[in-house]
N, C-alpha and C positions, 0 to 999 in steps of 0.2 A: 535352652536357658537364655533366657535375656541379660543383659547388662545391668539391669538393676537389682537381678539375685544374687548377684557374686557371691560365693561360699568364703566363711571366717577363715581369717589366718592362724592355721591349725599346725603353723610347722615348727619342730622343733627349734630351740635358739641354739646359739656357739656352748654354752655351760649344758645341754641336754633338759630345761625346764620349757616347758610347753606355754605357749601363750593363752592359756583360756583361764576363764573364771568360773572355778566347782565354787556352787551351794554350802550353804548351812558345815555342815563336820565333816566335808569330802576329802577324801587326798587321794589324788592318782600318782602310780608309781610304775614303773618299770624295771620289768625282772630281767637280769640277768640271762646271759643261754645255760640255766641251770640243767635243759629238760635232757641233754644228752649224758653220756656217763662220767663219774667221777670218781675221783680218786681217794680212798681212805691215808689215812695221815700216816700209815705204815705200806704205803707205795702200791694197792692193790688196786686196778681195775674195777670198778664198781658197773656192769653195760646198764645203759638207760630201761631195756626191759626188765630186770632186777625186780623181785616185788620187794619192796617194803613198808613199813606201818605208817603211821599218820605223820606226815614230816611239815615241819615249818618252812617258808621258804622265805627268804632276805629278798629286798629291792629298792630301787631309790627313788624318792621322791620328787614329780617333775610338777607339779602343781598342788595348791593347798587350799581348800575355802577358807570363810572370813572370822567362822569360828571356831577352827585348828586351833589348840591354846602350847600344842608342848614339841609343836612336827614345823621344821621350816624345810623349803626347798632346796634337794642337795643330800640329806639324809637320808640313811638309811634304815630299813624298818624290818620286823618280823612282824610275820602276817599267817594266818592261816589259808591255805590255798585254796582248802574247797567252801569256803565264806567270802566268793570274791566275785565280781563282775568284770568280765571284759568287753574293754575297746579296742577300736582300731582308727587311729589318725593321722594322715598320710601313709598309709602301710604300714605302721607301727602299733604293735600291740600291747595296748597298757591295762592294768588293773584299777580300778576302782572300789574304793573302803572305805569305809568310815573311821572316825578316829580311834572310836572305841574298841573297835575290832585289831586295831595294833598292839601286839602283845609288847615289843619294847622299840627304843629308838638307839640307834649308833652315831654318834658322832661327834667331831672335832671337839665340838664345845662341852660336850659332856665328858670330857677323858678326864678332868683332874675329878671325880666324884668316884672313886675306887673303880668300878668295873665297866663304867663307860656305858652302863646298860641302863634304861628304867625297866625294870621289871614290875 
């Protein structure tokens, strides 16, 4: 590789949002380590091989295209898991979705509108 291809700066910032520019209604997010086992709210061991049914999975958003109208970066989202694309940028694995494909958003700005959620 020569000196004049340098590859884009791809690395994450100090706040966790990535410096690149998605397209048209992108938003890239990064999940949580949900994928090992959890704990039900009445103290039980849930192991990660466990099967269950079709589940939502929450992540936060480190990038936004120009026309995301309701998602800023920072927030967090539910998303359907298996409607998703992955990346990996500096060994970091992120998601890829459109906006529409966000079923609600969580966050600070939204807490005084009763349940915090757009659904």
């Amino acid at each position: 590789m020569t000196t004049s291809e340098t590859l884009p700066n791809t690395r994450p910032n100090a706040d966790g949002s990535v410096p690149i520019k998605l397209l048209h209604d992108r938003v890239l997010v990064r999940q949580g380590g949900e994928d090992g086992e959890r704990r039900s709210t009445g103290g039980i061991v849930i192991p990660a091989t466990a099967q269950v049914g079709r589940r939502l999975s929450w992540a936060r958003v480190v990038a936004i295209g120009p026309n995301v109208r309701t998602i800023e970066v920072g927030d967090r989202v539910l998303f359907e898991p298996e409607d998703r694309c992955e990346i990996e940028l500096q060994g970091i694995d992120y998601v890829l979705l459109r906006e529409r494909d966000i079923h609600a958003v969580a966050a600070d700005r939204h807490s005084t509108a009763g349940t915090g959620l757009y659904l």
